[in-house]
N, C-alpha and C positions, 0 to 999 in steps of 0.2 A: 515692674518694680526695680528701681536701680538697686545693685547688689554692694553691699557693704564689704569691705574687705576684712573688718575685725581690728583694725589698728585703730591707734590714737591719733588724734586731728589737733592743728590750730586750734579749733573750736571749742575746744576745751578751756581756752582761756578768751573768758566774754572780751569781746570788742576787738580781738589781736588778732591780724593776719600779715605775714610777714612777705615782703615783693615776694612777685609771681612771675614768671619767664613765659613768655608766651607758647613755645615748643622747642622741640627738637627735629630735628630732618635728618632722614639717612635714604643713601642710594647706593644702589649696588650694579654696574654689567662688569658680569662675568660667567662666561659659557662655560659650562662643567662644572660651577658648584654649586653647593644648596642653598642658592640667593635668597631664599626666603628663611631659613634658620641664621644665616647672616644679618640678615638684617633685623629681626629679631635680639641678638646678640648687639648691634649697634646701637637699638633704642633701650638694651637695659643697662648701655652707659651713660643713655642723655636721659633718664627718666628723671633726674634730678629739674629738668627743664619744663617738665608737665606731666601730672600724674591723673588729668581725668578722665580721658580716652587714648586708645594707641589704635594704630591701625598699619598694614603692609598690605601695597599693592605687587602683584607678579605679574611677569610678560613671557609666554611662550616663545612669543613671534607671532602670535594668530590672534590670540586675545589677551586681556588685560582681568586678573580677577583679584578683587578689594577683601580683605577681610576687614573688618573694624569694631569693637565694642567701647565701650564705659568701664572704663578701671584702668589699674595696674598693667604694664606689658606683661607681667608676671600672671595675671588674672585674665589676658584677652587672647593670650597663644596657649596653645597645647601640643605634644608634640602630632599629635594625628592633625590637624590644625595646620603647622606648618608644612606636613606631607605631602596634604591636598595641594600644596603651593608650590605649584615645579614650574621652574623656567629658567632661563638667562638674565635675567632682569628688575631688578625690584625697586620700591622705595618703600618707605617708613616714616611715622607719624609719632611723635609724644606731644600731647596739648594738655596746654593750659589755655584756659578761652581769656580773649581782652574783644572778640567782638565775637558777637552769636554768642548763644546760651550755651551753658555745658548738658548738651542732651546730646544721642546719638547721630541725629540728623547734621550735627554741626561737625563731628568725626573725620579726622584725617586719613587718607587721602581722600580725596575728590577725583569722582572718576565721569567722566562724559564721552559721549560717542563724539566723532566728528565726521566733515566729510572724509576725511582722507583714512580712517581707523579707529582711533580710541586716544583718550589723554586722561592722566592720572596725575594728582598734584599733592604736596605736602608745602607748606609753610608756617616759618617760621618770622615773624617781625608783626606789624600792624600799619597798614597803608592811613592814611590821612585825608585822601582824598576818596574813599568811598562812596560817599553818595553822591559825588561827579560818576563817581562811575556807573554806579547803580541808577543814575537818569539815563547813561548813556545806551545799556544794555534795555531798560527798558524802551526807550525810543523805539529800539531796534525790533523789539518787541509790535511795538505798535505799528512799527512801518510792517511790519513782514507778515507779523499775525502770531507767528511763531520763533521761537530759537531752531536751531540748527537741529532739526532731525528731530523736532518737534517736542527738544527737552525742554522745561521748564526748571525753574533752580528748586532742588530740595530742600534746601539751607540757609541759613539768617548770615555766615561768615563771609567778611572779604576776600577768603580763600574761592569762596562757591564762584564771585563776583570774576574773580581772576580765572577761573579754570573755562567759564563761560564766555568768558571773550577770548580769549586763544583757543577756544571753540568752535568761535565765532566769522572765520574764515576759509568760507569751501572753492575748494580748487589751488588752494598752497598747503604747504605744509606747515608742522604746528613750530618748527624751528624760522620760518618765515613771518609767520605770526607774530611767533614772542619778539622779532624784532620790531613789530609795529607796536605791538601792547606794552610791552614793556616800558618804556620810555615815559609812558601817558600815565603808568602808576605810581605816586606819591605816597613816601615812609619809607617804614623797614621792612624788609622782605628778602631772606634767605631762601632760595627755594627748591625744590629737587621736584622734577618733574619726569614725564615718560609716554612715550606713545609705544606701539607695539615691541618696535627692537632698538629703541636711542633713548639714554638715559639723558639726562637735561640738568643743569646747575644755574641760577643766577641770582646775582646780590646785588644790592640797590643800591645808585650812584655814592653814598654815605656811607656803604658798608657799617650799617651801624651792629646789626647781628652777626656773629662768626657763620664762615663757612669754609671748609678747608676739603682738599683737593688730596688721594690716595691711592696708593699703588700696590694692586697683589699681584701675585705668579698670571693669573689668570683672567686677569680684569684691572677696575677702578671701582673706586668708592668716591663719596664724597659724605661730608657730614656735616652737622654742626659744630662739635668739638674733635678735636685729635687726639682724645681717651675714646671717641666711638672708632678711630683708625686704629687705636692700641689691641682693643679688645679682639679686631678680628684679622688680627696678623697683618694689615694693611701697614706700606711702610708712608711715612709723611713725603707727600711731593710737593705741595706751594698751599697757599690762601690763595682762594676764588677772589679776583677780583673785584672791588666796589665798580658797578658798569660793565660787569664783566657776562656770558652766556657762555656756557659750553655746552655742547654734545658728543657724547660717546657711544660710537660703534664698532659694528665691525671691521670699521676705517679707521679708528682710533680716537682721539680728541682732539678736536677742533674747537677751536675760541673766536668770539665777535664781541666785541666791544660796542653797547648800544647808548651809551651815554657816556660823559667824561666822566672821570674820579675825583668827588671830591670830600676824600675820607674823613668821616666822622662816626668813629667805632664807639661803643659804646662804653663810659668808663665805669658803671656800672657791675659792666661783667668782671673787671676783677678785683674788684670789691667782693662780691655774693655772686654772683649767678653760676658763673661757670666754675664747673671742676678743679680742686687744686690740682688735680693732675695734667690738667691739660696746658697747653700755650697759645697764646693769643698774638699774633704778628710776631712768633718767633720767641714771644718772653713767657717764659713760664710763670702760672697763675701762682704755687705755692711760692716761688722764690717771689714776688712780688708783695704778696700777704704778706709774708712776713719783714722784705724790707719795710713795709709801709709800718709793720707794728714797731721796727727799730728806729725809724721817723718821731712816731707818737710818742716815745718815749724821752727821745729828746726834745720834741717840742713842749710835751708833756709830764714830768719828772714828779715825782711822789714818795715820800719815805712808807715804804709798806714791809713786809715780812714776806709776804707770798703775791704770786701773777697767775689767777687762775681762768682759763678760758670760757666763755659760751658753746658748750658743743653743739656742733661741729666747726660752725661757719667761723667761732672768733679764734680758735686755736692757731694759726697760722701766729695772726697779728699778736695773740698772746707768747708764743714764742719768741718773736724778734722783739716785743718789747721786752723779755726777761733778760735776752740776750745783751739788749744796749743798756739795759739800765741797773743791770746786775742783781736782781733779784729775784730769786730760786723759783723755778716755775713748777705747778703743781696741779693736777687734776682735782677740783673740789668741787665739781658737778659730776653726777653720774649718770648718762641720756639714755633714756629707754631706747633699741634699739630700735625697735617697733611702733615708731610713729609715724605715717602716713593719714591717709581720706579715711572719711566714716559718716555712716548717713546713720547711724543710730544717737539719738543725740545724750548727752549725761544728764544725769541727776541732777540737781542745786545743788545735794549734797559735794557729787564730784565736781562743779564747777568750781565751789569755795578753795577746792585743794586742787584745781585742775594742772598748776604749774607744775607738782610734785607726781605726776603721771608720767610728763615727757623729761622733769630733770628731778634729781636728788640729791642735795648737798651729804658731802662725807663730811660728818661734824670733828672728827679726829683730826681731819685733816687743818677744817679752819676755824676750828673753837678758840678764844683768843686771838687771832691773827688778824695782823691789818692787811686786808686784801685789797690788788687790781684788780678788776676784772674786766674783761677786754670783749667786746662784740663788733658785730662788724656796722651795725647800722641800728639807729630807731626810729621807729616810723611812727606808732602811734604810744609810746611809753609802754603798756601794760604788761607787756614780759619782761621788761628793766628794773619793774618797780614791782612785780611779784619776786623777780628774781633777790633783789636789793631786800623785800624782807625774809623772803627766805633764809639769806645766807643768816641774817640779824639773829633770826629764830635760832640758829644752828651755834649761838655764839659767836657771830664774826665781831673785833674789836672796831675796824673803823671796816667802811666799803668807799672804797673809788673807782668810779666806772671811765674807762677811756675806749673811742669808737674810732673804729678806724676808716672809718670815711667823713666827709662832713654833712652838717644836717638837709638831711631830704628834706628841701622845703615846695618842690613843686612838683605834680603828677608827670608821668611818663603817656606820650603818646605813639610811641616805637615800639610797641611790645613787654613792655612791665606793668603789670597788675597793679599799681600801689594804690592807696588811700587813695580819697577825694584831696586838693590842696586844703581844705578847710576843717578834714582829719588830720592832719600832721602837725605831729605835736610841735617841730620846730618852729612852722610856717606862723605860730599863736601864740608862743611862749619864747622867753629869751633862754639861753644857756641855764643862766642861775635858777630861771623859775622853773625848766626842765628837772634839773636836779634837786629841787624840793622838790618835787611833783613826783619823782621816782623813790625819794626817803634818800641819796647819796650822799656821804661826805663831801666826795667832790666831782665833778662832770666836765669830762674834755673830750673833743673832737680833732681829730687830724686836719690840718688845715688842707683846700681844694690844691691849694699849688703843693704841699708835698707830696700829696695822691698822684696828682700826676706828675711830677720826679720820680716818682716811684715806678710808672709804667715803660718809662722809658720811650713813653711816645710824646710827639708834640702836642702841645695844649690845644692848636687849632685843628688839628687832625682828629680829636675825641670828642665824643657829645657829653655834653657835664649839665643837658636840660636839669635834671633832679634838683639839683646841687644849686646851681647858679641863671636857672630859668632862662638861658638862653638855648635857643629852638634851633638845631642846625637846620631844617624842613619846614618849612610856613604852615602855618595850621591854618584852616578855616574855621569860620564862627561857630563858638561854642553848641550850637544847635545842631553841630554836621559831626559833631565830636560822640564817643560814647559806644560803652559797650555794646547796649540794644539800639542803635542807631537801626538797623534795618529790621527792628521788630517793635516799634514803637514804645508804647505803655506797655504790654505784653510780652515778655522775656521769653516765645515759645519759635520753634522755627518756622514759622508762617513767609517771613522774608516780605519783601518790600514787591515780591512778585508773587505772589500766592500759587500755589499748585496742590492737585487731590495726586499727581502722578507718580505711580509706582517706583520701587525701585528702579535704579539703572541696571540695564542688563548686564547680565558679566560681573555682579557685585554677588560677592555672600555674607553670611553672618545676618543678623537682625535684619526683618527687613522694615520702615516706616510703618 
C-alpha cells in the first residue's frame, strides 16, 4: 500500500494540476565523506523537481548498493538508512514520472550488473526516441536470448532503456559505452551515473535540463541546480556542457565531447521550474522573475491600490511588477505550508472549498482594494478562477490577473508533465474568453520576446516548444509519444520486455 504522507495535494482542486519537472539528479565522489548523507541533503534541494519517489545509489569500490522508495526524500531516508550507505561515491534521484508509472519498479536510480562491474543511473529529461530504442534492446534480446548477465528490464522507464544499453557492452568499459550510446539517444537528459569508483555526468546535445558541475575540499559534485551545490558547501565550477560527458576519479575529471552543442535550454525553467535561488547559465532565477514582473508591468499597466502575489511561484514577478509600476505590494494569500502528495483523497465537501486548504485570502488586507495579482503561468484556468472568486468573496473591488509568461498552448516532450494540448485552456480559448472563464476584470500575459530579454540568453539558444510549438528535437509519430508508451493500455511496470526476475543484487529497500 502506497503511504500517504499526510499533506495537501493538487488534487484537492478537481481538474488542476500544475507543470511537473520530470526529476532532480545529484552526484557525489568524494573519499572521506558521508557521500550518502550528502547526497541526501542535495535531493532535499531539488525536491521541488519530483516528489514521488527518491532514491541514492552508494559505491565502496567493490559494489554499488540502491536504496529507493515512493514518497518524500524526507519520507524514503532515515538516519540508520543512510549509515548502512558508506562509500566514496554516490548519486541521487528526485522523480516525477513523464514516462513509466509512478510505482516503485520505475524508482530512481537504476542499478544493473555489467560485464566489467556494476552501473547505476539517475535521470533527469525525457528521450523521444524511446521505442527506437526499446526495438533496439529488444533485437538484441532476440539475437542473444538474453541481456547482459541474463538481466532482464524491471521497469516501464527510458531511464531502465538507457541504463540497459550502456550495459549492454562486455569487454569495454561503461565510459566507452556511453560514448557509443549516447549519441543514438534523442530528448532531454541530464544524467549522473556511476560504476564501482567514477562518477559520470552527461547532457544532451540541447542542454535542454540544467546540469552544473561542483567543487568540495574533498571531491566534486555535480547536480541539477546550484542550490543543490549551496546546500552542501560545494563551491560552483561551470555548467556541464550540452554534448558534454564527464568522469571523475581518482585521476580527477576528464571531459569528451560526444556530440556538437546545439543549445536549446529550456525557457520554461525560469519561468516555474527551478529554484529562485538558483542560476541558470550564470543568471540568477530570482533576479530574472522579477525582471520579467517589471517587463509585465510595463507592457501591462493597470490602475490598482495593491499587487499581490500567488504563493510561492508568482511572488518574484509580483514584486518587480510593484517595483516598475508603483504600486505598493502586499501579501493577500496566505499558503498552507504543508502542501505536497496524498493518496487519501477529500470529501465533496472539501473539494468545494478545496482552494482555501492550500491558499487563504487576508480580507483586511484586500477588502475594498483593486488588486494585481500576478502567477507565473495557466494551464488549465481552475486555480485562477477559484482564486479570482475567492479574492471576490473576501471583498476585493476589482481583480486583474497578469502572468508572467505567455500562454502554454502546446505539451512538452522534454521532461514537463503538462496537460494534454487539447487541456489547455489557451490552446481553446482567446485571451478575453480565458478571462471570463476565470471571473477577471482584466487578463494579460507577458509577451514570449520580453520572456526572453529577460533571460539574457538568445532566442535560438532556448526551447520556447510550450509557448510557440516550435520543437528544438524532431518528435516521432504521435503513437511513439506518451507517458505509458512502454506499457501499453496498462499503466503497470510490465515494460515492453516482460520479466518475473528478481530484484537486482546489491539493491535494498522494497523489493518487486
Amino acid at each position: 500500500m502506497t503511504r500517504g504522507d499526510g499533506l495537501l495535494s493538487h488534487d484537492l482542486l478537481p481538474g488542476e494540476k500544475g507543470p511537473q519537472d520530470a526529476c532532480g539528479v545529484f552526484g557525489v565522489w568524494a573519499p572521506g565523506e558521508e557521500v550518502a548523507k550528502l547526497t541526501y541533503f542535495g535531493l532535499y534541494a531539488l525536491q521541488h523537481r519530483g516528489q514521488e519517489s527518491a532514491g541514492i545509489a552508494v559505491s565502496d569500490g567493490r559494489q554499488i548498493l540502491v536504496y529507493k522508495e515512493m514518497g518524500l526524500v524526507s519520507q524514503v531516508f532515515n538516519e540508520a538508512t543512510l549509515e548502512s550507505l558508506s562509500g566514496y561515491l554516490a548519486i541521487g534521484h528526485a522523480r516525477y514520472s513523464t514516462t513509466g508509472a509512478s510505482v516503485w519498479e520505475n524508482a530512481q536510480p537504476t542499478f544493473r550488473r555489467t560485464a566489467t562491474g556494476n552501473i547505476a543511473l539517475g535521470h533527469n529529461g525525457n528521450l523521444t526516441n524511446t521505442a527506437e530504442l526499446a526495438e533496439r534492446l529488444a533485437a538484441q534480446v532476440a539475437e542473444s536470448g538474453e541481456l547482459p548477465l541474463g538481466q532482464m528490464p524491471t521497469s516501464s522507464s527510458d531511464t531502465e532503456l538507457m541504463t540497459a544499453l550502456l550495459a549492454a557492452h562486455p569487454g569495454i568499459s561503461i565510459e566507452e559505452a556511453a560514448m557509443i550510446e549516447l549519441p543514438k539517444m534523442r530528448g532531454a537528459f541530464s544524467l549522473v551515473f556511476m560504476d564501482d569508483d567514477t562518477l559520470y555526468a552527461a547532457r544532451d546535445p540541447q542542454g535542454i535540463r540544467p546540469l552544473v558541475l561542483g567543487k568540495l575540499e574533498t571531491g566534486w559534485v555535480v547536480a541539477s541546480e546550484t542550490a543543490a551545490l549551496d546546500i552542501v558547501g560545494a563551491t560552483f565550477s561551470r555548467d556541464i556542457q550540452p554534448g558534454e560527458l564527464i568522469a571523475i576519479d581518482s585521476n580527477g575529471v576528464r571531459t569528451q565531447t560526444f556530440a556538437a552543442a546545439e543549445p536549446k535550454a529550456c525557457l520554461f525553467e525560469y519561468v516555474y521550474l527551478a529554484r529562485p535561488d538558483t542560476a541558470l547559465d550564470g543568471q540568477s532565477v530570482h533576479a530574472t522573475r522579477v525582471e520579467v514582473g517589471q517587463r509585465l508591468a510595463r507592457e501591462h499597466p493597470v490602475e490598482a491600490d495593491l499587487v499581490i502575489p500567488v504563493p510561492e511561484s508568482g511572488t518574484p514577478g509580483a514584486v518587480g511588477y510593484a517595483q516598475a509600476s508603483g504600486i505598493p505590494f502586499a501579501q493577500g494569500l496566505v499558503k498552507n505550508a504543508y502542501v505536497g502528495r496524498t493518496f487519501i483523497s477529500p470529501s465533496q465537501t472539501l473539494r468545494q472549498r478545496g482552494i482555501r486548504l492550500k491558499l487563504n485570502p487576508l480580507r483586511e488586507v484586500i477588502e475594498g482594494k483593486r488588486l494585481v495579482i500576478v502567477d507565473d503561468s495557466i494551464v488549465r484556468g481552475n486555480t485562477q478562477r477559484a482564486i479570482v472568486k475567492m479574492l471576490r468573496e473576501a471583498g476585493a473591488k476589482e481583480v486583474h490577473v497578469r502572468i508572467s509568461s505567455p500562454p502554454v498552448k502546446w505539451p512538452c516532450f522534454y521532461g514537463i508533465d503538462f496537460a494534454t494540448r487539447a487541456e489547455l485552456i489557451a490552446n481553446n480559448q482567446t485571451i478575453d474568453e480565458i478571462r471570463e472563464s476565470i471571473g477577471a476584470d482584466s487578463l494579460h500575459y507577458i509577451s514570449l520576446d520580453n520572456l526572453i530579454e529577460a533571460t539574457n540568453v538568445k532566442k535560438d539558444n532556448l526551447c520556447r516548444a510550450c509557448f510557440d510549438g516550435v520543437y528544438p528535437v524532431e518528435l516521432p509519430e504521435p503513437e511513439l509519444l506518451g507517458k505509458y508508451l512502454l506499457e501499453g493500455d496498462d499503466p503497470t511496470p510490465a515494460g515492453l520486455i516482460t520479466s518475473t526476475a528478481p530484484a537486482v543484487i546489491g539493491a535494498m529497500g522494497r523489493q518487486p
